[in-house]
C-alpha positions in Angstrom: -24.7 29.5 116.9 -28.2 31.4 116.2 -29.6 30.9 112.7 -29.1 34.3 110.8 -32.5 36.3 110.9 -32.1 39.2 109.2 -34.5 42.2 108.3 -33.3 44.2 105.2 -34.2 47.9 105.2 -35.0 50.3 103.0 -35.0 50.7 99.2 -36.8 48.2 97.1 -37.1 48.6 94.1 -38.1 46.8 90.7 -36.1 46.7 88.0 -36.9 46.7 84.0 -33.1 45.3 82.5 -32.6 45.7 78.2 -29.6 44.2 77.1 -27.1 44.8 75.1 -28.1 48.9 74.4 -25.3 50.9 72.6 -27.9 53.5 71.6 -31.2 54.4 72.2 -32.8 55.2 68.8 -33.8 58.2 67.6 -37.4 59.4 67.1 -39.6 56.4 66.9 -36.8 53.9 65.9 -36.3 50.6 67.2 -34.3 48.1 67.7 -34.0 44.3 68.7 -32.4 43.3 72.3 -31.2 39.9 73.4 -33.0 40.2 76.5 -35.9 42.1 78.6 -36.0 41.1 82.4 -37.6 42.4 85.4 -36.1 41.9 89.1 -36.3 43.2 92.4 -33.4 45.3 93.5 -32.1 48.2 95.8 -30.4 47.9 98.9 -33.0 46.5 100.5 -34.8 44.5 98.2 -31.5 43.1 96.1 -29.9 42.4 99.3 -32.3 39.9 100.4 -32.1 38.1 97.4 -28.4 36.9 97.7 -29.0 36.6 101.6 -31.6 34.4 100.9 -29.8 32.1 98.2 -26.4 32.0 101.0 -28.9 30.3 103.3 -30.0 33.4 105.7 -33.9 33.8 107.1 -34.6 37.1 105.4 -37.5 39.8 106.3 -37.5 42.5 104.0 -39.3 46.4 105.3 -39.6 49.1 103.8 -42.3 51.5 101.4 -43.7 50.5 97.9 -46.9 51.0 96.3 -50.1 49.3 95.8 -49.9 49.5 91.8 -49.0 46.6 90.0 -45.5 47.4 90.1 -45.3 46.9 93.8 -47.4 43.5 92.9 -44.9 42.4 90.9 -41.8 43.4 93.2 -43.6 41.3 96.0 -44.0 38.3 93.8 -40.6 38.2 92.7 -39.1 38.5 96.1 -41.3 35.5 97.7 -40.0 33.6 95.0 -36.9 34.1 96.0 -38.2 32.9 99.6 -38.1 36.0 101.0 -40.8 37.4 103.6 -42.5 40.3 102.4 -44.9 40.8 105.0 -43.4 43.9 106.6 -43.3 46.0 103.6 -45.9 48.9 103.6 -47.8 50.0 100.4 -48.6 53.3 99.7 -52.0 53.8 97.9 -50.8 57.4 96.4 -47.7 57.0 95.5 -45.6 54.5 93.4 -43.3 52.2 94.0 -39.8 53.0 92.8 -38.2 51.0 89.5 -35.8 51.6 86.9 -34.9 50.8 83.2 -31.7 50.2 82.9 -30.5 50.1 79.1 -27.5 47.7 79.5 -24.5 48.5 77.4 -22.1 45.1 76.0 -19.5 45.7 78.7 -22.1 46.0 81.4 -21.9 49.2 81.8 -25.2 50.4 83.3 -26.5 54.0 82.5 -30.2 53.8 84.6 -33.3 55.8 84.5 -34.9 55.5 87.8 -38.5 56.8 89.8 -37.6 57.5 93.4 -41.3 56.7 94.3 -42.3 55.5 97.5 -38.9 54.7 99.4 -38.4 58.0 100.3 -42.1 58.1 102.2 -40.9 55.4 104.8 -40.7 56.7 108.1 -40.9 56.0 112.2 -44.1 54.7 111.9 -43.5 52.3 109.7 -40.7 50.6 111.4 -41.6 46.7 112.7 -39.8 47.6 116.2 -40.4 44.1 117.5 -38.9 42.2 114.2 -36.0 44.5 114.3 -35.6 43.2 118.2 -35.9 39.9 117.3 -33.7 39.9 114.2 -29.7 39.1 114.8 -29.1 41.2 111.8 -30.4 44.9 110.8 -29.3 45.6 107.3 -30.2 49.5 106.8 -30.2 50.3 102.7 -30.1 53.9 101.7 -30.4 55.4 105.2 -29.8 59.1 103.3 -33.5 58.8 102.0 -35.4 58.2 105.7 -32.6 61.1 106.2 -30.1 60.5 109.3 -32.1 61.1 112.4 -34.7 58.5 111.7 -32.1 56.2 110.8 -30.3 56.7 113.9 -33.1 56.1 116.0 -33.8 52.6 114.1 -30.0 51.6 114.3 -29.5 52.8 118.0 -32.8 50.3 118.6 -31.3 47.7 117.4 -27.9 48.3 118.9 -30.5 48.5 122.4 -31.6 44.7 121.5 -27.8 43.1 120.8 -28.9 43.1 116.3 -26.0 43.1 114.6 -26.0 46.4 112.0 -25.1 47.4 108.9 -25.8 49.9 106.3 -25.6 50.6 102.5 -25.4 53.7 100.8 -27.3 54.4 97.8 -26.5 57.9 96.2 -23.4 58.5 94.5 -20.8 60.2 96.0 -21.2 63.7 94.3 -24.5 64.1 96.1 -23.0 63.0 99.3 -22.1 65.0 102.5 -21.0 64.1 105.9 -24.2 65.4 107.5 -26.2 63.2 105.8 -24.4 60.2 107.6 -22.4 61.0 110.8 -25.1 60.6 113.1 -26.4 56.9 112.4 -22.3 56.0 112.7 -22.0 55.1 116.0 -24.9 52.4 115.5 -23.3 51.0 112.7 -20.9 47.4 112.7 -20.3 47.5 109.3 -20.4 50.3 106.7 -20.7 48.7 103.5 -20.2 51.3 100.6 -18.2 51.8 97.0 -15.2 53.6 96.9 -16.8 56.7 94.9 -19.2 57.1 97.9 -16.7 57.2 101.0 -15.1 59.9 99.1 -18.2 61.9 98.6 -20.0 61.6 102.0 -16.6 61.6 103.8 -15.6 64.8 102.1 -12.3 63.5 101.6 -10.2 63.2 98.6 -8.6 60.2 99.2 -10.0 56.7 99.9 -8.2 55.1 102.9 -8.5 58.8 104.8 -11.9 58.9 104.0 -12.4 55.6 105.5 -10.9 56.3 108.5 -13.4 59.4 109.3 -16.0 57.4 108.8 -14.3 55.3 111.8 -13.7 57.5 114.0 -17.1 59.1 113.5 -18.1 55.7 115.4 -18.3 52.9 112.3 -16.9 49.4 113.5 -15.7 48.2 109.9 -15.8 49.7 106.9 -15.5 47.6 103.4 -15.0 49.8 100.3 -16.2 47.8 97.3 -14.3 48.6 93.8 -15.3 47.0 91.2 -13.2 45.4 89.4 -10.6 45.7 91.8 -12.2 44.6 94.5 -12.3 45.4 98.7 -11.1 47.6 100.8 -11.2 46.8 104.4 -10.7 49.6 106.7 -10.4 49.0 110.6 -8.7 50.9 113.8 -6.7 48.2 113.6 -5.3 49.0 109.6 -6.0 48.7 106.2 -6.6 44.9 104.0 -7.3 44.5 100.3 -9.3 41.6 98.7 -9.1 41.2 95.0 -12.1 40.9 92.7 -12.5 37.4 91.1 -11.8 37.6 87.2 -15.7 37.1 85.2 -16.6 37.7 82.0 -19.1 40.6 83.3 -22.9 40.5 81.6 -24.1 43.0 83.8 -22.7 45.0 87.1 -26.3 45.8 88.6 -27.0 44.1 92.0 -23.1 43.8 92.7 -22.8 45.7 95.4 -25.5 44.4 97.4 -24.5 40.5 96.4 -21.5 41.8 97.6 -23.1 43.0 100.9 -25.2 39.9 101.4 -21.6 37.9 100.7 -20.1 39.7 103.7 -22.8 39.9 106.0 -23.2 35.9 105.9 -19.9 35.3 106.2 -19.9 37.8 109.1 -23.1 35.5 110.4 -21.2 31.9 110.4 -18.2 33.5 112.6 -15.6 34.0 109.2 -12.6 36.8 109.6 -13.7 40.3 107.8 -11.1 39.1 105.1 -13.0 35.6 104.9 -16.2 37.1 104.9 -15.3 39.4 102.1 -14.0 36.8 100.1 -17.4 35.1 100.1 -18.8 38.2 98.9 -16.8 39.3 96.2 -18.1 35.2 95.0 -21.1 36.4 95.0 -20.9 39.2 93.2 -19.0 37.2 90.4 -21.4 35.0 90.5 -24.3 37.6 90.2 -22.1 39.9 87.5 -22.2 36.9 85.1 -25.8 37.6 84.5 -28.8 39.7 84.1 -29.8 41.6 87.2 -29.8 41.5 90.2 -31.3 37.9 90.9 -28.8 36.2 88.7 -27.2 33.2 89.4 -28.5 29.8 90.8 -26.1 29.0 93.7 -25.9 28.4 97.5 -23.6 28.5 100.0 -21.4 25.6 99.4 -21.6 26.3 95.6 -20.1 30.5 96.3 -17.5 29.1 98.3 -16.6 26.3 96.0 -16.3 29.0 93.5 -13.9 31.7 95.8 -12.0 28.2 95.9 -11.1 27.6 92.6 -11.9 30.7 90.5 -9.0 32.7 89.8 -8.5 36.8 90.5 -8.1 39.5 89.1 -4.4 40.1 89.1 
């Protein structure tokens, strides 16, 4: 079997974590934290992370800019091993980052600049890494808006990549527009349960699923939270329960969860198998502070879906 060469697409963006915030103080107040950090995230740039740590050759693409907080975003992502060398910087306009003021249950309220993911376009797409790649992984496709992500997922569809996509708005800003026509191009739809309801237009989850199928997705997996996946396929309908953490900190979830699947997806699992591995890595990443959290492989996520109990 082909090593896993993936290109990650999309949003990256950097990260400024507090923890624990019950309050922001008033006027000029302060107060003392446990913890500052700064990662790279999105879901783009937090997807390669895990992908990375589960063993897969990772290229990341997409738009930040040349200020020092795109410097940092780089660094921190070749740290993690990752190849940065298809990202474009913008000289007049930022790259995108977020405080987020985490609360003691992990709750995660965020303040966030859009900056420069919302610039990438046609021109900026690598075409002959995408060809090359076994695995597209398409984050936020409703920035670049739907057209130009159709034409980048029906590309690599054309050249036998494996696809999959991430939403990244929440579901109360979501329509159906925004996302039917990049469907058909799609293997695996990889978004939470509050977005298939929003850019469904449905009001229940399974139903809202299944439009998303028939509009031409090949799998969709509904991540939760806490209680975990929801697989969705012509053939029916399969839960996968969450593994039972004590949670420091829910950012990067999702797209551990993503990376999770897609490996296992790589290395020939079952979709239930596959999901399994990424709900491990999003316990293993929710234990922690942001998105990079965690200091495991392969062997060491599956050890843990092996003897970690579930959420019941």
């Amino acid at each position: 079997m082909k090593a896993q060469q993936v290109v990650t697409m999309g949003v990256h963006v950097l990260d400024v974590l507090v923890r624990p915030v019950e309050e922001i103080p008033e006027g000029q107040g302060a107060t003392l934290v446990d913890d500052i950090r700064m990662t790279a995230a999105g879901t783009a740039g937090g997807t390669a992370l895990t992908l990375a740590k589960l063993g897969a050759r990772v290229r990341t693409a997409g738009a930040i800019g040349t200020d020092p907080t795109g410097d940092m975003l780089v660094q921190l992502l070749n740290r993690a091993g990752i190849d940065t060398e298809l990202l474009v910087r913008r000289i007049d306009t930022s790259t995108s980052a977020s405080v987020l003021p985490i609360r003691p249950n992990g709750d995660r309220p965020s303040l966030h600049l859009l900056g420069a993911n919302i610039t990438y376009g046609l021109d900026d797409v690598p075409w002959d890494a995408v060809a090359e790649a076994t695995h597209l992984h398409l984050g936020g496709p409703e920035l670049i808006g739907a057209d130009v992500a159709a034409r980048i997922l029906s590309y690599a569809k054309d050249h036998d990549v494996v696809t999959s996509v991430d939403l990244l708005a929440p579901g109360e800003l979501g329509t159906f527009d925004q996302i039917e026509p990049l469907l058909p191009y799609v293997d695996f739809l990889l978004p939470n349960d509050d977005q298939v309801l929003g850019f469904s237009e449905e009001e229940d989850l399974v139903t809202g699923a299944k439009k998303l199928l028939v509009a031409g997705a090949g799998l969709v997996a509904v991540t939760r939270g806490g209680d975990g996946v929801l697989l969705v396929t012509a053939e029916g309908t399969e839960t996968v329960p969450a593994f039972a953490v004590d949670v420091v900190d829910t950012t990067g979830c999702g797209d551990a969860f993503s990376a999770g699947f897609l490996r296992g997806v790589s290395l020939g699992r079952t979709p239930r198998e596959a999901a399994v591995l990424g709900c491990a890595a999003a316990a293993l990443v929710a234990q922690g502070l942001g998105s990079d959290h965690g200091d495991f492989d392969l062997p060491e996520a599956d050890e843990f879906a092996m003897s970690h109990k579930i959420r019941t």
